[in-house]
RONU-976338 format. One record per residue (C-alpha): residue number from 1; residue in one letter; x, y, z. Coordinates in steps of 0.2 Angstrom, whole numbers. Each point is the difference from the previous one (the first is absolute). Example, Ala and Ser with C-alpha at 12.3 -4.5 7.8 and 13.67 -1.06 7.14 Angstrom:
// RONU-976338
seq / type / px / py / pz
1 / A / 62 / -22 / 39 .
2 / S / 6 / 17 / -3 .
// end
This chain:
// RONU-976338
seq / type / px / py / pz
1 / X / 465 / -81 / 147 .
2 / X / 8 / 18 / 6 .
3 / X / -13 / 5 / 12 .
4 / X / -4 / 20 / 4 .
5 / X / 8 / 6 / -14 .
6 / X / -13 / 5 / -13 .
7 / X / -9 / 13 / 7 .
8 / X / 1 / 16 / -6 .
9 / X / 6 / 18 / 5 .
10 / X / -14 / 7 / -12 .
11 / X / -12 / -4 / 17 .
12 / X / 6 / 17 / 4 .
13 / X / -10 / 8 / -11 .
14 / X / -14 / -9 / 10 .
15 / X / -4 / 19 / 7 .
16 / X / 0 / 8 / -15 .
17 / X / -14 / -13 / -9 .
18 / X / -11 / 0 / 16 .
19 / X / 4 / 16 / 7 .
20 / X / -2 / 12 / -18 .
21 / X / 9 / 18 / 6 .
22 / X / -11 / -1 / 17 .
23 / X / 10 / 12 / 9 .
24 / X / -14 / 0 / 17 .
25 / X / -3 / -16 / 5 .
26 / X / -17 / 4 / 4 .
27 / X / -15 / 8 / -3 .
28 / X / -5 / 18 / 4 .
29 / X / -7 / 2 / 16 .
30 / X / -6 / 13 / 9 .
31 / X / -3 / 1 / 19 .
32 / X / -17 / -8 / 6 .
33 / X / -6 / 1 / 18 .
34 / X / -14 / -9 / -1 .
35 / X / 9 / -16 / 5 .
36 / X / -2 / -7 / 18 .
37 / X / 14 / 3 / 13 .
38 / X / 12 / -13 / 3 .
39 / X / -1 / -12 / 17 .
40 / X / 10 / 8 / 13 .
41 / X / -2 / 20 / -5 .
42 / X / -11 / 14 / 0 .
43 / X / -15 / 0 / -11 .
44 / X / 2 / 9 / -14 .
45 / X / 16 / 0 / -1 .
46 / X / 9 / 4 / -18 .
47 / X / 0 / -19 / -8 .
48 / X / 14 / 7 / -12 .
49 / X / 12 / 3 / 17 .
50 / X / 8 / -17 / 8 .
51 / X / 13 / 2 / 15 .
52 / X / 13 / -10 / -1 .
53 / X / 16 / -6 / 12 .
54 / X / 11 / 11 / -14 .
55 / X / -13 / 14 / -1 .
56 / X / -16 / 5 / -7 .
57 / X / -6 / 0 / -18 .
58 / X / -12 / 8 / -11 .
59 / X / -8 / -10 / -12 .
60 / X / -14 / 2 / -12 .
61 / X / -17 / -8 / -1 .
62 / X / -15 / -5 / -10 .
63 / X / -16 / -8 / 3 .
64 / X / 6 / -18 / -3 .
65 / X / 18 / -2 / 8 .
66 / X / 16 / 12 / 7 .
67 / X / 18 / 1 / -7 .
68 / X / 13 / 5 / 11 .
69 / X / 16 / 0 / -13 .
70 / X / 20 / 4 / -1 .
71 / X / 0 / -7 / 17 .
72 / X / 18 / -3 / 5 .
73 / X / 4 / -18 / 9 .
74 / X / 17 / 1 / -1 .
75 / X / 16 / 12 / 2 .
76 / X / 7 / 8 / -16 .
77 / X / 12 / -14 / -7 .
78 / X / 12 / 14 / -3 .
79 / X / 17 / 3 / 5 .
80 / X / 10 / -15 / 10 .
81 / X / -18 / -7 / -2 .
82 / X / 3 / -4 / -16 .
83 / X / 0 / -18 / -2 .
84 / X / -6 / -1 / 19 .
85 / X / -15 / -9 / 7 .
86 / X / -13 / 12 / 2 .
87 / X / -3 / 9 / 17 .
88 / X / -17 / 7 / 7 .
89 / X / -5 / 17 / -7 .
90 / X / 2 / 15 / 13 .
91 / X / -13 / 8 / 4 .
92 / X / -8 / 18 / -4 .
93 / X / -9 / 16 / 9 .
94 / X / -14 / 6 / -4 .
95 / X / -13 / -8 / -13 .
96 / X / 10 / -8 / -17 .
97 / X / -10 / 0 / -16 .
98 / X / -4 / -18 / -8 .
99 / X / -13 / 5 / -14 .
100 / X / 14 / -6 / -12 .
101 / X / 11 / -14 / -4 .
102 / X / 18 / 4 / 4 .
103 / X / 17 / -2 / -12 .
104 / X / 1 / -17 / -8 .
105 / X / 16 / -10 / 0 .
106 / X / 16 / 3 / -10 .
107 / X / -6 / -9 / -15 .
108 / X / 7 / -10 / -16 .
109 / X / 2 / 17 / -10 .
110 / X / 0 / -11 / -16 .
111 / X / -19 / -5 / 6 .
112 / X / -8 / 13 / 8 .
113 / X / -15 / 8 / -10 .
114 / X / 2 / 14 / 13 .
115 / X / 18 / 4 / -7 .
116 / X / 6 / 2 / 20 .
117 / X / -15 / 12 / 5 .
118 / X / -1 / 1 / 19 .
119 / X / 13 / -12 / 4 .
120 / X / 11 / -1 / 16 .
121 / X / 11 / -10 / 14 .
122 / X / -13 / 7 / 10 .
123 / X / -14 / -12 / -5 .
124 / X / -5 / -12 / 14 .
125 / X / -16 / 5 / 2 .
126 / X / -18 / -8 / -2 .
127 / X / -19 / 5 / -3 .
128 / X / -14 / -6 / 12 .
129 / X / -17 / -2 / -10 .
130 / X / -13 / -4 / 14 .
131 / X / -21 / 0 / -1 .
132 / X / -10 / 11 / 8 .
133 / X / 4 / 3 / 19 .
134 / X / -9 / -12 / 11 .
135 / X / 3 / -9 / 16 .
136 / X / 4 / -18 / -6 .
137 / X / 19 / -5 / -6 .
138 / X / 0 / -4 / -15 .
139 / X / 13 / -13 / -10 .
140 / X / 15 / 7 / -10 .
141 / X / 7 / -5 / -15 .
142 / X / 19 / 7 / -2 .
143 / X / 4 / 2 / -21 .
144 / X / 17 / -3 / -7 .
145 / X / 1 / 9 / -16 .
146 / X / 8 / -8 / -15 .
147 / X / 13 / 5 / -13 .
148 / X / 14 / -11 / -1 .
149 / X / 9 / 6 / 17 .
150 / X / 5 / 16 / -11 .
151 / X / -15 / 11 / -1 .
152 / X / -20 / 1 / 3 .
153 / X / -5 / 9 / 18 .
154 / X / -15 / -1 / 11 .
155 / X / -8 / 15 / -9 .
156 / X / -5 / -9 / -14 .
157 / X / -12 / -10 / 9 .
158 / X / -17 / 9 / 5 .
159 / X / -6 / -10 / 12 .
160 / X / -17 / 12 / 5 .
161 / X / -13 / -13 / -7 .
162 / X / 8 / -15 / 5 .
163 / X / 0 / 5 / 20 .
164 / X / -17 / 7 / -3 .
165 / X / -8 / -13 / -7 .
166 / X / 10 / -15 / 9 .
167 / X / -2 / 10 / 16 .
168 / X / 19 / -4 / 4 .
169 / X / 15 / 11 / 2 .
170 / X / 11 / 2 / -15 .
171 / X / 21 / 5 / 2 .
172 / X / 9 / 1 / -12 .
173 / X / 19 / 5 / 0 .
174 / X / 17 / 4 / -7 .
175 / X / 16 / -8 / 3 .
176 / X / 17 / 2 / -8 .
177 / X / 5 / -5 / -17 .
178 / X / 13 / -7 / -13 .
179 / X / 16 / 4 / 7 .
180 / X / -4 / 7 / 15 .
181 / X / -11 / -11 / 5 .
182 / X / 8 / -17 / -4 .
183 / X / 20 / 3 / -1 .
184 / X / 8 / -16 / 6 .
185 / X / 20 / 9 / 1 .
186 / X / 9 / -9 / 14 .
187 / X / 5 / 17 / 6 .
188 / X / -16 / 2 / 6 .
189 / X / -3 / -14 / 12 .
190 / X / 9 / -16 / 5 .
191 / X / -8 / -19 / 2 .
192 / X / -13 / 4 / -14 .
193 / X / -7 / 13 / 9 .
194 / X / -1 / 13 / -16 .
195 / X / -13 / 1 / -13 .
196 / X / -17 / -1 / 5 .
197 / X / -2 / 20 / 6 .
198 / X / -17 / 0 / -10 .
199 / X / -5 / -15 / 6 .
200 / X / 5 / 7 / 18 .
201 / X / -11 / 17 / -4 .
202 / X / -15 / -11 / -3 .
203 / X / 4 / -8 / 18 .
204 / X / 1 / 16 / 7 .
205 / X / -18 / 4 / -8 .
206 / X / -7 / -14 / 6 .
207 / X / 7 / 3 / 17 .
208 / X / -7 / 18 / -1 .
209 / X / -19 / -7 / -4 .
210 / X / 3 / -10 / 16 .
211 / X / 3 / 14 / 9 .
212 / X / -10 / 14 / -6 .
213 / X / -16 / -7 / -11 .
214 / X / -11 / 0 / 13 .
215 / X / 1 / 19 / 3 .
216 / X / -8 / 1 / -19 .
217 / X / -14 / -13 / 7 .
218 / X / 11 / -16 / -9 .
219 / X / 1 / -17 / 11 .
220 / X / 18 / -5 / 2 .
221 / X / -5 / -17 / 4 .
222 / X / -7 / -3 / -18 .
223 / X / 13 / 6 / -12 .
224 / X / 1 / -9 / -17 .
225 / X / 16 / 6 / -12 .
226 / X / -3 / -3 / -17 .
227 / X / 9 / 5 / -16 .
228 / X / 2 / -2 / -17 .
229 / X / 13 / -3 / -13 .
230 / X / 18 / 5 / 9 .
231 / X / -12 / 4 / 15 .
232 / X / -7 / -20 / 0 .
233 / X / 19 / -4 / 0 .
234 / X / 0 / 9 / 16 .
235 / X / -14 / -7 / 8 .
236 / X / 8 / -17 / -5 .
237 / X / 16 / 6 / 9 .
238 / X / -8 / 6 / 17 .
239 / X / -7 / -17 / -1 .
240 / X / 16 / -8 / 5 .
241 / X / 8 / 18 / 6 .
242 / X / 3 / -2 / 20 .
243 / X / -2 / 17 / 1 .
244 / X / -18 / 1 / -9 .
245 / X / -6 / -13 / 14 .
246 / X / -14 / 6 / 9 .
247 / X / -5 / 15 / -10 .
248 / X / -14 / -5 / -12 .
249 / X / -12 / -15 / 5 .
250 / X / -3 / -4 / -20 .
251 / X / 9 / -1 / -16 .
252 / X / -8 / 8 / -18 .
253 / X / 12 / -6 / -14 .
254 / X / -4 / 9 / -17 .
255 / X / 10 / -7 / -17 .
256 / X / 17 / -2 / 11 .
257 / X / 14 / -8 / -9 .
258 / X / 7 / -4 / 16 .
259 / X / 13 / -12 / -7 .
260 / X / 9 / 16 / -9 .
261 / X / 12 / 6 / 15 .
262 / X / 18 / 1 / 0 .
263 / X / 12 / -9 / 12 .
264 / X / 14 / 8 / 11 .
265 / X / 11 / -5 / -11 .
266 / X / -5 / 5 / -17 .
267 / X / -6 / 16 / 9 .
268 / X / 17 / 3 / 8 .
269 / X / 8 / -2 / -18 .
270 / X / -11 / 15 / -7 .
271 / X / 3 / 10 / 13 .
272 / X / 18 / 2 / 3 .
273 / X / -1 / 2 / -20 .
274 / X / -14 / 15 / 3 .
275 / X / 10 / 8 / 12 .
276 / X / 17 / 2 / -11 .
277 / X / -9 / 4 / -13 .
278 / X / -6 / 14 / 10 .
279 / X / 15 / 6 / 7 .
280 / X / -1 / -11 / 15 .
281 / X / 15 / -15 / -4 .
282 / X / 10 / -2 / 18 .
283 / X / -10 / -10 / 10 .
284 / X / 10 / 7 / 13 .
285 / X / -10 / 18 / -1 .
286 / X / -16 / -6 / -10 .
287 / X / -11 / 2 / 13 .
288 / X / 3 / 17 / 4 .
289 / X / 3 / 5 / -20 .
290 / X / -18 / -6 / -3 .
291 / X / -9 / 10 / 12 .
292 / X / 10 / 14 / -4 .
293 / X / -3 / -3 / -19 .
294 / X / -17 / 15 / -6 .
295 / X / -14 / -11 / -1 .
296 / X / 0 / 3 / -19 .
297 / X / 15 / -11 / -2 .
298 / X / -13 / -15 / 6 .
299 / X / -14 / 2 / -10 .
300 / X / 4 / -14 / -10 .
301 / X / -5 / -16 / 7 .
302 / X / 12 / -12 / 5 .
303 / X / -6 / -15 / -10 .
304 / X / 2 / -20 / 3 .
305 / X / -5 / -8 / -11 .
306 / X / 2 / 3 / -19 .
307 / X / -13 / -10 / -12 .
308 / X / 4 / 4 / -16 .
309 / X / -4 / 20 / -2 .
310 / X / -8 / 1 / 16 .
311 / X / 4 / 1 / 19 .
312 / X / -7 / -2 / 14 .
313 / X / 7 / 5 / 19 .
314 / X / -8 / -5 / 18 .
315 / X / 0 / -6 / 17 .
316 / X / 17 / -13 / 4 .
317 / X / -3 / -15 / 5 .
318 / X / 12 / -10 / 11 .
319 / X / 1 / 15 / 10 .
320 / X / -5 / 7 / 20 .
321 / X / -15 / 4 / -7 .
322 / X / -4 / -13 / -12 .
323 / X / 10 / -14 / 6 .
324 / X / -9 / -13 / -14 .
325 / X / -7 / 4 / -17 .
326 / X / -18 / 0 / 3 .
327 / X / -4 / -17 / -12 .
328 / X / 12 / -12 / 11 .
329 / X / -7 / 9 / 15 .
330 / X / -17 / -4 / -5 .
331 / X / 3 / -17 / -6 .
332 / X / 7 / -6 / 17 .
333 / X / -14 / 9 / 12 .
334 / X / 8 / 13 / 5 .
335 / X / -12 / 16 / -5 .
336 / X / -9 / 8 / 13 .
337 / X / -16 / -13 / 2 .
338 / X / -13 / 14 / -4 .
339 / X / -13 / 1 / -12 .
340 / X / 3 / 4 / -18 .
341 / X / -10 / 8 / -16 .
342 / X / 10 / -4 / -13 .
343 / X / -1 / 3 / -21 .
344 / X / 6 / 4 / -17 .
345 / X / -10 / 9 / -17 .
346 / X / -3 / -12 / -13 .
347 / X / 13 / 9 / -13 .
348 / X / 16 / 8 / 14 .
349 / X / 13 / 2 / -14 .
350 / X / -11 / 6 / -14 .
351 / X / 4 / 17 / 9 .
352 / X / 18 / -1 / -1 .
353 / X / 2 / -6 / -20 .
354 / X / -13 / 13 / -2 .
355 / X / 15 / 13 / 7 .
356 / X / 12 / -9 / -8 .
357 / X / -9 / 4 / -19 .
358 / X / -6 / 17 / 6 .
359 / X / 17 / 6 / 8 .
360 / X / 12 / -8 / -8 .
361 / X / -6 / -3 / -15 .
362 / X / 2 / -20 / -1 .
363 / X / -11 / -8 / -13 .
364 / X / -2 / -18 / 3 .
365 / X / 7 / -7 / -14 .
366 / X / -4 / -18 / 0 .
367 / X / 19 / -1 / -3 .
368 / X / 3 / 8 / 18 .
369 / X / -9 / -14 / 8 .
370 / X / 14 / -13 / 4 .
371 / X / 12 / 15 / 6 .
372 / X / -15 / 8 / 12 .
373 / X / -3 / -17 / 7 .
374 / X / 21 / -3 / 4 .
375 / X / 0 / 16 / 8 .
376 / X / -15 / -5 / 10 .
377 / X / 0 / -19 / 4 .
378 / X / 19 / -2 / -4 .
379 / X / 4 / -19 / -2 .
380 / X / -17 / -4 / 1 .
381 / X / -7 / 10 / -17 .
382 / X / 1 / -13 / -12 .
383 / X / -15 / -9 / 12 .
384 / X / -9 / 16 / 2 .
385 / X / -1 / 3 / -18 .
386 / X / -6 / -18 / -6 .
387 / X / -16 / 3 / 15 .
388 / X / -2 / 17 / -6 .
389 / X / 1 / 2 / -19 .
390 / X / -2 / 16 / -8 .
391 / X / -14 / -7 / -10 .
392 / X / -12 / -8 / 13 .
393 / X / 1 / 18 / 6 .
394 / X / -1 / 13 / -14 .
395 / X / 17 / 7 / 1 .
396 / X / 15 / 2 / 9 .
397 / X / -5 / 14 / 11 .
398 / X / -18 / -12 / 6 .
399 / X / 11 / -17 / 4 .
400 / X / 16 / 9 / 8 .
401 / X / -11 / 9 / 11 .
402 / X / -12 / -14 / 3 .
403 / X / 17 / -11 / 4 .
404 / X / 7 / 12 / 14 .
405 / X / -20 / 6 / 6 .
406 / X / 0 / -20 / 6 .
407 / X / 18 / -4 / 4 .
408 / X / 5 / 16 / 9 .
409 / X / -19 / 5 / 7 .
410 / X / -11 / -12 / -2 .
411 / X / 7 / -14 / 5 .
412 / X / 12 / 8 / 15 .
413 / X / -17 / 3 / 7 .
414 / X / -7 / -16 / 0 .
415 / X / 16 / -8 / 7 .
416 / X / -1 / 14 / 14 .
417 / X / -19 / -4 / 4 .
418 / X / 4 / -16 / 1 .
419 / X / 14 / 0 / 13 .
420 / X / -6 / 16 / 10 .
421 / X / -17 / -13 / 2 .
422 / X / 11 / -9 / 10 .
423 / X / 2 / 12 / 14 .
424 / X / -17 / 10 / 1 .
425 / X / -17 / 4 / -12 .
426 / X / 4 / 4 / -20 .
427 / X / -12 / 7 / -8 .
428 / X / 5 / 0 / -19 .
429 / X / -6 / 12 / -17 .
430 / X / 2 / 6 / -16 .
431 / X / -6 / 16 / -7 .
432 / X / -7 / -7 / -15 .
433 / X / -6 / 16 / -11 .
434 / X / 6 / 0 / -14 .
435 / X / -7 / 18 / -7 .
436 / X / 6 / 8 / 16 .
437 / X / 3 / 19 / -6 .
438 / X / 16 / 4 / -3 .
439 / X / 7 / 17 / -3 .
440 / X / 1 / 7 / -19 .
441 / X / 16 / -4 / -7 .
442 / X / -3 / -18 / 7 .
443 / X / -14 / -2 / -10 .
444 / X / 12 / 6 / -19 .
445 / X / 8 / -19 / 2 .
446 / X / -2 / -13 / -14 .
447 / X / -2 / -13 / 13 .
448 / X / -14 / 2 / 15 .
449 / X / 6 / 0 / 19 .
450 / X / -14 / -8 / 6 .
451 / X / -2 / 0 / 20 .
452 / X / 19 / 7 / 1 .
453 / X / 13 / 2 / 16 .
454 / X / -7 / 15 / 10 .
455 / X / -19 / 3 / -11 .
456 / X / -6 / -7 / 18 .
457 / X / 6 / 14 / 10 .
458 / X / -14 / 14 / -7 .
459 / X / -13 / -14 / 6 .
460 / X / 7 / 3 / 17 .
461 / X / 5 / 19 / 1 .
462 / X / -2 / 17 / -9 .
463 / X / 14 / -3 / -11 .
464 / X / -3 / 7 / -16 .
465 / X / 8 / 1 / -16 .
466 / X / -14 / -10 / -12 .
467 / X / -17 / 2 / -5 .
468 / X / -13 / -6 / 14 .
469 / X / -7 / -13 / 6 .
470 / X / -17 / -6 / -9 .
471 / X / -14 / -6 / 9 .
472 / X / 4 / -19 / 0 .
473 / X / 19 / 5 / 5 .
474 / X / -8 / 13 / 13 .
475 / X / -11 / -14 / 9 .
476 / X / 19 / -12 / -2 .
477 / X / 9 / 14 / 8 .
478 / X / -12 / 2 / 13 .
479 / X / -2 / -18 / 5 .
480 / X / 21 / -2 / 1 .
481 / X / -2 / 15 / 14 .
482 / X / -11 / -10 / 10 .
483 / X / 9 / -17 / -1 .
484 / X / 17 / 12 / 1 .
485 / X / -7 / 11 / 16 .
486 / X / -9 / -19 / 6 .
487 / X / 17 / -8 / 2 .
488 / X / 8 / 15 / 8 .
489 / X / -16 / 0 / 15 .
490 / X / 1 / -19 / 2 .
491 / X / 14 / -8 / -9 .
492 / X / -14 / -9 / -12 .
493 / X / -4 / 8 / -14 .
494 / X / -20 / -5 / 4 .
495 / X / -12 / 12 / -8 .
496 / X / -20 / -2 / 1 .
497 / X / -8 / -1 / -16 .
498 / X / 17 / -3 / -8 .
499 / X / 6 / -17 / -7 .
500 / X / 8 / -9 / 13 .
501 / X / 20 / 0 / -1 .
502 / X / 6 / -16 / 5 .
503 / X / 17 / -5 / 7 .
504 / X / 13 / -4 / -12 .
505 / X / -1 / -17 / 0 .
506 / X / -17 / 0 / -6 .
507 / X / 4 / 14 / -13 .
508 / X / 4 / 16 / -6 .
509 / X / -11 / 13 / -1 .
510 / X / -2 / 6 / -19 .
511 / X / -3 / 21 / 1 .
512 / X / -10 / 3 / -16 .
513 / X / -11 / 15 / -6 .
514 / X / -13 / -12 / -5 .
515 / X / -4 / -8 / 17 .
516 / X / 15 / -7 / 12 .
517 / X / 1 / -18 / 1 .
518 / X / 11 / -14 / 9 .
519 / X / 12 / -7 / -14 .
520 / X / 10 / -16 / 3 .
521 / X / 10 / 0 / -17 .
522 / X / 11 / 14 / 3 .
523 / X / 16 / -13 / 3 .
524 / X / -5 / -8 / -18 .
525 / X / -4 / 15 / -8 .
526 / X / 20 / 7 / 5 .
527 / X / 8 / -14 / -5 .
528 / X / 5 / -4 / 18 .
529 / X / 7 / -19 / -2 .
530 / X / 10 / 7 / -13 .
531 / X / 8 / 12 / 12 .
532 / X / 0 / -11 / 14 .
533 / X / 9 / -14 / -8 .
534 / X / 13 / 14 / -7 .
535 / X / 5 / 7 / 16 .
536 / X / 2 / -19 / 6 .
537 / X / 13 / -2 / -15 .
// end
């Protein structure tokens, strides 16, 4: 069975379904003194001002938490740091306004519902959502956006409530994309030491947050990175990345597809092809022809793997960084031994044939079905469409996605609970509402979505983009905070007065509107043994 080739490029419209046109990335805030001075300065001094080693910045504040945003952690990529690993940001006089995200990423231009709107090189920067000033530490949780590795940015993701609430610190950040952030061109490194520089910028975030978090009133010793979608798959990668070592004390893996990740080989291959076809063919000069190149010359993704219509690009395994896929790793011990929150929604890929119909106007004939599945499963779609047959499902578009939902999703997570149990604490879930709102043109389709990839996230954050939340969805929403915020303090997601969330071997924890509840058929109900005894083929 082909293994990491069936996910899709559509994830980089992940921003666009869960982010609407946020252009802020927050909510407004006006300056509030009222909040208590910070251990170690003057009372009354201006909560929305934090002194850094870089320089001092101007936040802004409301009564239930502080953002300090556009925050840069690293050097602009630019220039001969094109296709570098990142350096630390220089610093800056005087007092440097952070009451708003800063550029996103160069992204997919085929993708972004932003049409390139404040876009740069310059992008490595982060926002710092804190609670209200007080003496204690508290935990942090550093978010990884999604998007396919080709769009999405830390902006989307209004973290207010979820520090205030959770009484944790929230960063989220930026790192480079498509092209730019993940060409392998042996021009640009030797002994596998190319790729990876948005993997590396996440390191360098990390490393950051070590250094300067507790300056904000965040405990560097109690950092949890977390992610979902193409920011799971990087969790999974600083997992088994040397260099991730010692930055984060637990793991939150959100709907990761970690198996979909291109080798040093295949990614060499699309690489040298990206550069010629961008005017960069002698490998002798390459290097110095791509960073010379304008940066709208490599706006376009490099892409790696091609799955029918779609694409996806990414981290490089068999690399410096990522010397073994993350699966192997896992399946031979060798992740970092800490603890791990892990999950998928109980519909991932209705999302993507949702886009599919909506964008490109496929129809789901029931004729399409054996040429959707070969595109998909390959070799192997002949068995995948006798255990899922159009008509046990109610169409073509129901049983194709509920086949990739369980063996690209579903199932990937169970196989990667199981083995990261191995090495440290698993606590396992699926978001399991499946009248989660989605936004509008979602809701046009002749086919429901159900509890689709990303309908999580606005449970979470102030994301936007679909009606709200009613009052049975509100409660879900809060309790996921407190288990979410729960694991961050104490690496267990233990809340009082909440169902108690056991350890993966004893079950999965079942995220429902109508009351949360420990679920043990979840390998049964996505056709696991199927999957299992496939892969073993």
């Amino acid at each position: 069975m082909r293994s990491g080739r069936r996910v899709v490029a559509l994830l980089a419209v992940l921003a666009m379904l869960v982010g609407g046109c946020a252009r802020g990335g927050g909510r407004a805030a006006t300056p509030d003194s009222s909040a208590d001075a910070p251990s170690g300065l003057v009372q009354g001094q201006d909560p929305a001002v934090v002194r850094t080693a870089a320089g001092t910045l101007r936040g802004t504040v409301v009564s239930d938490h502080r953002l300090f945003a556009g925050v840069p952690y690293a050097a602009a990529p630019v220039g001969p740091m094109r296709f570098a690993a990142p350096v630390p940001a220089p610093g800056w006089p005087g007092e440097r306004d952070a009451t708003r995200p800063g550029p996103r990423c160069i992204q997919d231009p085929d993708s972004d519902p932003e049409r390139g709107a404040n876009t740069a090189e310059d992008c490595l920067n982060l926002n710092v959502w804190t609670p209200p000033v007080s003496e204690e530490k508290r935990p942090v949780m550093v978010w990884i956006h999604g998007g396919a590795f080709a769009g999405g940015s830390s902006g989307i993701y209004d973290a207010g409530r979820l520090a205030a609430r959770g009484d944790i610190v929230v960063v989220t950040i930026n790192y480079r994309l498509g092209t730019l952030g993940f060409l392998a061109h042996p021009a640009l490194g030797g002994g596998g030491d190319v790729g990876n520089y948005g993997l590396a910028d996440q390191q360098a975030a990390l490393r950051w947050v070590r250094d300067n978090i507790a300056d904000f009133g965040g405990d560097s010793e109690k950092v949890t990175v977390a992610g979902e979608s193409a920011g799971g798959m990087s969790v999974c990668d600083h997992l088994v990345s040397a260099g991730s070592a010692g930055l984060f004390r637990a793991a939150i893996l959100m709907s990761a597809p970690c198996q979909a990740q291109a080798d040093l080989a295949a990614a060499t291959r699309r690489s040298l092809d990206y550069a010629a076809a961008a005017g960069c063919p002698d490998i002798a000069v390459a290097a110095t022809c791509l960073r010379a190149l304008p940066v709208d010359s490599l706006r376009k993704p490099v892409w790696y793997f091609n799955i029918g219509s779609d694409e996806l690009t990414g981290p490089v395994t068999g690399s410096t960084v990522i010397p073994q896929a993350p699966l192997a790793a896992f399946a031979s011990g060798r992740a970092e031994p800490v603890p791990v929150l892990i999950g998928t929604t109980r519909d991932e890929f209705t999302l993507f044939v949702a886009l599919r119909y909506l964008r490109l106007g496929q129809r789901y004939a029931e004729g399409d079905y054996p040429r959707l599945l070969s595109e998909t499963f390959g070799a192997d779609a002949a068995a995948v469409g006798a255990h899922y047959p159009v008509d046990r499902y109610g169409g073509v578009a129901q049983a194709y996605s509920a086949a990739v939902t369980d063996g690209e999703f579903a199932c990937v997570s169970e196989r990667m609970a199981g083995e990261l149990s191995r090495t440290g604490p698993v606590y396992a879930y699926e978001f399991n509402d499946r009248a989660a709102p989605a936004p509008e043109v979602m809701r046009t389709l002749p086919f429901p979505v159900g509890a689709s990839h990303s309908l999580e996230l606005r449970y979470l954050f102030d994301v936007g983009g679909a009606p709200p939340l009613d009052p049975a969805q509100q409660r879900l929403s809060d309790q996921m905070i407190d288990y979410w915020s729960a694991f961050v303090r104490t690496s267990e997601p233990a809340v009082d007065g909440q169902p108690d969330w056991p350890d993966y071997g004893d079950g999965r924890m079942s995220l429902q509107a109508d009351g949360s509840r420990v679920d043990n058929g979840y390998p049964d109900e996505h056709q696991c043994p199927f999957w299992a005894g496939l892969r073993e083929k």
